[in-house]
C-alpha positions in Angstrom: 74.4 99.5 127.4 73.6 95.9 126.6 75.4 93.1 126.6 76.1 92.9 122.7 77.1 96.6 122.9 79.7 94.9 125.3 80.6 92.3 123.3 80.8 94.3 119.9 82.9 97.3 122.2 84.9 94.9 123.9 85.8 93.1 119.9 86.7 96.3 118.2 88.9 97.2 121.2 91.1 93.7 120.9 91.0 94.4 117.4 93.0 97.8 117.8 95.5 96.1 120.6 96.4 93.3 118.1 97.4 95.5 115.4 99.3 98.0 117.9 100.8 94.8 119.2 101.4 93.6 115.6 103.0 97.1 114.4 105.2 97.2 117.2 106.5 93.2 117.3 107.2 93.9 113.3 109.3 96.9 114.2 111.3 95.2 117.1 112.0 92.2 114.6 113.2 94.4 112.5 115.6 96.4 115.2 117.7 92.7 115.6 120.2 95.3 114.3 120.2 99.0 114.4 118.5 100.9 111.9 117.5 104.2 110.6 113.6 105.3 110.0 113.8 105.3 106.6 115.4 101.8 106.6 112.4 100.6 109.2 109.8 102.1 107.1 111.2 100.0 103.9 111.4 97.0 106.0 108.2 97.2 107.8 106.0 99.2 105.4 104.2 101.2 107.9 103.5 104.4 107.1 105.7 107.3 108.4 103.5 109.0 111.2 102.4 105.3 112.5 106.2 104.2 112.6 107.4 107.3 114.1 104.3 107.0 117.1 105.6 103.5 117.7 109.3 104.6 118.0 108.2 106.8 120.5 106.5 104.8 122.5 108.8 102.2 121.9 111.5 104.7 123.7 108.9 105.7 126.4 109.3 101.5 127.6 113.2 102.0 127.0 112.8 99.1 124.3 114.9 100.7 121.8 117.5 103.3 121.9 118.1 106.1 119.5 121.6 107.3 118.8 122.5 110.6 118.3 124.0 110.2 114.7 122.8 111.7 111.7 120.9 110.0 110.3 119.8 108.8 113.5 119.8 105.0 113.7 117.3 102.7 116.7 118.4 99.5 117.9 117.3 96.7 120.5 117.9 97.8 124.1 120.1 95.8 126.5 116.9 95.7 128.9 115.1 94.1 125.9 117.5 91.8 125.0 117.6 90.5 128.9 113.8 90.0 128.7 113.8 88.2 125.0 116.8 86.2 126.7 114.5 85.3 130.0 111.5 84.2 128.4 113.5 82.3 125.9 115.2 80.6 128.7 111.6 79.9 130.4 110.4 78.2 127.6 113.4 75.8 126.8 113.6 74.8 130.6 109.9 75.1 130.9 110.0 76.8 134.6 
């Protein structure tokens, strides 16, 4: 492999991690209150087998919670909330 192979390899992969990271910062903007899919998918526009990957994997890092209602509805974990909270806290005392 040469090194523009590298390069051009290493551009289309931080090309696919900024719109995973994208996707999923739109969806947990969104979750600021709970939600049902269909809801999300209005808000967010991302198409229904994209949105339901990121939900999962969303769920899998115990970011969001699904209730058990029907229609279900996902929301903002309290372990998110304390890590928005922290880093918002970092930046306004700057430590």
């Amino acid at each position: 492999m040469k090194n523009g192979d590298i390069e051009e390899t290493y551009i289309f992969l931080k090309g696919l991690t900024e719109q995973l990271y994208m996707r999923r910062r739109i969806i947990l903007e969104s979750l600021a209150t709970q939600k049902t899919f269909n809801q999300l998918k209005e808000e967010t526009g991302i198409s229904v087998g994209s949105l339901h990957h990121h939900l999962q994997e969303l769920l899998k890092a115990n970011f969001i919670y699904k209730t058990d209602e029907r229609p279900a509805k996902y929301g903002r974990t309290g372990f998110l909330e304390y890590l928005i909270y922290t880093i918002h806290l970092i930046r306004v005392t700057g430590e």
